[in-house]
Each structure stands twice: as C-alpha cells, then as structure tokens.
C-alpha positions in Angstrom: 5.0 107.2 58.1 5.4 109.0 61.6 2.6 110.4 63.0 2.5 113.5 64.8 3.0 112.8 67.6 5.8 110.5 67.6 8.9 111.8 69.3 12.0 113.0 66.6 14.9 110.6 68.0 18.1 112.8 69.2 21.4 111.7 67.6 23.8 110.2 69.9 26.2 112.9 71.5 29.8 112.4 70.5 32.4 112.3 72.7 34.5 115.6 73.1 37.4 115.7 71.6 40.1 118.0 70.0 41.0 117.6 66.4 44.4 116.0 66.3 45.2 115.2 69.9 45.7 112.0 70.7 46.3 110.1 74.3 49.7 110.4 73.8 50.1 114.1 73.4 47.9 115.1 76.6 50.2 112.5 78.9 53.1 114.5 77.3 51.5 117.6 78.5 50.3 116.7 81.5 54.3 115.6 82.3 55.3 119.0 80.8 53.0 120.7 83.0 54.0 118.4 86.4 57.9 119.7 85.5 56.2 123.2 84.9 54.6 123.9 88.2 55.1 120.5 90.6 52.1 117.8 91.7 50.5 119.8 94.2 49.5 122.6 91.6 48.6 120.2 88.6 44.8 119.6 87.8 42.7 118.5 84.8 41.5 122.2 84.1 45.3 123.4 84.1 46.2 120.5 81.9 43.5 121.4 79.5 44.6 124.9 79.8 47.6 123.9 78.7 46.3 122.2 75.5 43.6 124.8 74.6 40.9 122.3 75.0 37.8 121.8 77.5 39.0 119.7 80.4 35.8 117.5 79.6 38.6 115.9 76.4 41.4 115.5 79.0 38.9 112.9 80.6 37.6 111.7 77.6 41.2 110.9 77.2 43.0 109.6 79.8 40.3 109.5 83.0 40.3 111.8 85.8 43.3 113.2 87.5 44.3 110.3 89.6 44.1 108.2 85.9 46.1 110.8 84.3 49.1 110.6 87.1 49.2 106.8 86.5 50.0 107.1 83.2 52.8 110.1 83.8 54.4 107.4 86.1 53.9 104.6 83.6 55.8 107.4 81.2 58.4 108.1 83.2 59.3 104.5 84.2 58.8 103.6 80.5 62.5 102.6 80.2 63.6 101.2 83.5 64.2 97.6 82.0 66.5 97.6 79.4 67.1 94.4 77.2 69.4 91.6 79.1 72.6 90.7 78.0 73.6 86.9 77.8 74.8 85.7 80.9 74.3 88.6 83.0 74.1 88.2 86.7 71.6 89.1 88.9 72.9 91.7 90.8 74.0 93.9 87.8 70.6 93.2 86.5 69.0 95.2 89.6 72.0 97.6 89.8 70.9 98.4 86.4 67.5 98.9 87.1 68.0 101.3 90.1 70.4 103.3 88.2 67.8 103.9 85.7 65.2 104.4 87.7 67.3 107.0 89.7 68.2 109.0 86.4 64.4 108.6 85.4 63.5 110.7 87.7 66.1 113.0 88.0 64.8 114.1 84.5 61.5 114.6 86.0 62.0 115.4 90.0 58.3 117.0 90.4 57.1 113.5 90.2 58.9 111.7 92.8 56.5 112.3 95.6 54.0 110.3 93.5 56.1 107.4 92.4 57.2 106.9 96.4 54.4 108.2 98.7 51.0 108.2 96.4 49.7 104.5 95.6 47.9 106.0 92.9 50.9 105.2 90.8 49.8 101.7 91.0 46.5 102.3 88.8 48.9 101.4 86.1 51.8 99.5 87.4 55.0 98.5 85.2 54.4 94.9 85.5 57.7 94.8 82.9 59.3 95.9 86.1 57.6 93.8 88.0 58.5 90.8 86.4 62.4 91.7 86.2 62.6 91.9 89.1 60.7 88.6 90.0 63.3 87.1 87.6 66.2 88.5 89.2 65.4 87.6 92.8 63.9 84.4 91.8 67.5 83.5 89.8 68.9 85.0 93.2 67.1 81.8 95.1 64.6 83.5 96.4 60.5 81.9 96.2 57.3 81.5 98.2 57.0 84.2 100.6 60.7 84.7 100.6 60.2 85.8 97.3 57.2 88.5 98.3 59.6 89.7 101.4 62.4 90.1 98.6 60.0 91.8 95.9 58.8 94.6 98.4 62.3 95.1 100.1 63.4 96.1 96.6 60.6 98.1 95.2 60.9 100.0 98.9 64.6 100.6 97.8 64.2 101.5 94.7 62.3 104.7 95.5 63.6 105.3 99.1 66.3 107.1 98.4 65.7 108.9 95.0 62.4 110.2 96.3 63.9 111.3 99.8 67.1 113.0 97.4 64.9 114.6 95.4 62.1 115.8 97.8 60.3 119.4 97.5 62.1 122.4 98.2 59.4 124.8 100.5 57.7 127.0 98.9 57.7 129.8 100.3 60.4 132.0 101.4 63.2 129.7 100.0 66.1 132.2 100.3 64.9 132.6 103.9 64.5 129.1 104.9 68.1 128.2 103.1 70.0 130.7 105.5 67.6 129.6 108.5 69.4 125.9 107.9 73.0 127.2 107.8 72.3 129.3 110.9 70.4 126.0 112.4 73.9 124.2 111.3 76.5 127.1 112.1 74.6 126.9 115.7 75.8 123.1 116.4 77.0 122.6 120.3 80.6 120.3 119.8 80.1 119.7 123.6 76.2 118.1 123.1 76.9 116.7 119.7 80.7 116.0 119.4 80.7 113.7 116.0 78.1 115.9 114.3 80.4 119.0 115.0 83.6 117.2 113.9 82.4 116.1 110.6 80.0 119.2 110.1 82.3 120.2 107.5 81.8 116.6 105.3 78.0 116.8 106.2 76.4 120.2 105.9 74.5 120.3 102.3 75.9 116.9 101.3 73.4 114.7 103.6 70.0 113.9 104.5 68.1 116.3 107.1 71.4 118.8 107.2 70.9 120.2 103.7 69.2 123.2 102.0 69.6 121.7 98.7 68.2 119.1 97.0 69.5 116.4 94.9 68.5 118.3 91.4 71.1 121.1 92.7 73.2 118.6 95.3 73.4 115.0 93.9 74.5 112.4 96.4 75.8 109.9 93.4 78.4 108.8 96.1 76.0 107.9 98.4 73.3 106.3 96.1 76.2 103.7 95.0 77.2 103.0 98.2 73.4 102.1 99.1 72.8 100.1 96.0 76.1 97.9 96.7 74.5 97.5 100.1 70.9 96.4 99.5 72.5 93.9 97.0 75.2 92.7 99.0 72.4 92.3 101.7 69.7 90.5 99.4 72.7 88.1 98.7 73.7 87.4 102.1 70.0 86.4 102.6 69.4 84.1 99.7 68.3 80.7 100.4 71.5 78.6 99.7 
C-alpha cells in the first residue's frame, strides 16, 4: 500500500505525432514544398505548415532540417540505377546513370544546389549509386587509388553540369535583371572580343554565364551529350591497360 507521501509516478510522454502520417508522406511534402518555394525558403515550421501538424512531428519523423534534406536527395536520386542488362558495357552503364540523374532533377530543379554544393546530402548517401559506379569503373580497369581518383572525377561530373544548368534564377527583379543581360550582351566590343561578337548569335541564352534563362526554360540537351561523350571517352583514355 502507498503511503502518503510517496510520489504518484508520471506516465511516459508519447512521442508527437499526427494520426495517419507516416515518414513517407512528410518527405513527400517536404519535396512538394522545396518545388513550392526553393531551399533557401524551406524550414521545419513551413513544412509542418504544410501538413497541419506541430513541427515537433516533422522531427519526430525525419530529424531536423539538415536530416529532412538528406532524405529529399535520397528521394530524388531514388531511381538513378536502373536494372543492368546482360552484357552491357561500361560506358553505357554510366551514360545511363547521368542521363538519369540529369532528368531527376530536372523534375525537381529547386534541389540542385543541395545535391552539388551542400554536403549535407551525404547524411544519407545512395550507396546503390555508389557501388554502380564502383562496378563500372572498376570493370573499366580502374583500382587502388586510381579507382578513388576515378570515383570522385565522376560523382564531380555527374552534378557539375546539371547543377550549374539548372542554377537559381535571382530573385528579385527578374524582368529587370533579364533585359540588364541582353543589354550587357547587345553591348559586346567586336574589336576587344572578336570571337565572342562573331558567334554572339549561337551563344547568347544558349550558354553558360551569357544567358538569362535557365535550363528548366533553356535546356542545353546538346551540350550535356557532348560532355557526357567526353568525360567517358576521357575515363577511357585513362584506364590502366
């Protein structure tokens, strides 16, 4: 029998959570809400906005916010490895991959300045990815530290280029800074810059740093195969043997 005295014992608390919602629902709405409004305005209190819940379940979920963008990368990277045909080579097994990867996040362009400038990614890495392409460069004759020098030469390429295609638009003022760059262009001295003037006409909005449109408006699908024949032609040219 208690006495008086003795102290009533308080239930354990239970963690929040939202009838119904499960992790997989609040990474599809934290993704919804990156496409909504871009990185730099997503936060655990928006995102539980967003689901009508107390940000306290987001974590209770997923983590905090740096937890919560791994696992949008994870989701949008989900299918970058497809299965592998009998017999195929190498280099169509990474041309495949970067294809993929490109159109992944051409579906979701807000995150591309996480996937190729924030490590944060890496709290959960692909390591599907990883180990494809480990295989391919390793069938390619590549090991040791050639391997590793192979490995982050094409995880480097894989992003360059869609991340730099796809980069932010400013802002603020975009009509304004869109005719600033054709005026920038339209300005170009043939006598200081000669080339650039000449082919002005097969550069302006079609390449890096003399556009006003990104690649979700502009694509540069020429360009990106033209680079990926490159890197692999390169990696071959370099392969032990």
């Amino acid at each position: 029998m208690a006495t008086a005295g003795a102290k009533r014992r308080k239930p354990g608390r239970a963690p929040p959570r939202a009838v119904g919602l499960t992790r997989e629902a609040v990474i599809a709405a934290a993704l919804e809400e990156i496409d909504a409004i871009g990185l730099h305005g997503f936060s655990i209190r928006g995102l539980a906005r967003r689901l009508g819940v107390n940000p306290t379940v987001v974590v209770w979920h997923l983590g905090n916010r740096n937890l919560v963008l791994a696992e949008v990368v994870k989701t949008v990277q989900r299918d970058l490895v497809p299965p592998r045909p009998s017999g195929q080579p190498w280099q169509e097994r990474l041309r495949q991959v970067f294809l993929r990867s490109r159109e992944a996040v051409r579906r979701h362009p807000n995150v591309a300045p996480l996937i190729g400038a924030e490590i944060v990614s890496n709290a959960r890495p692909d390591l599907g990815l990883v180990e494809a392409l480990l295989e391919a460069l390793s069938e390619a004759g590549f090991a040791g530290d050639a391997l590793r020098r192979a490995y982050n030469a094409t995880q480097a390429a894989l992003v360059g280029f869609t991340t730099q295609e796809l980069a932010q638009m400013p802002g603020e003022d975009l009509p304004g800074w869109r005719e600033e760059m054709r005026q920038h262009l339209d300005r170009t001295d043939p006598s200081a810059h000669p080339i650039l003037a000449r082919e002005m006409p097969h550069l302006r909005n079609r390449a890096f740093i003399l556009r006003w449109q990104n690649g979700v408006e502009m694509p540069m699908d020429d360009s990106f195969a033209l680079y990926v024949d490159c890197f692999i032609a390169g990696l071959a040219a370099r392969a032990p043997g």
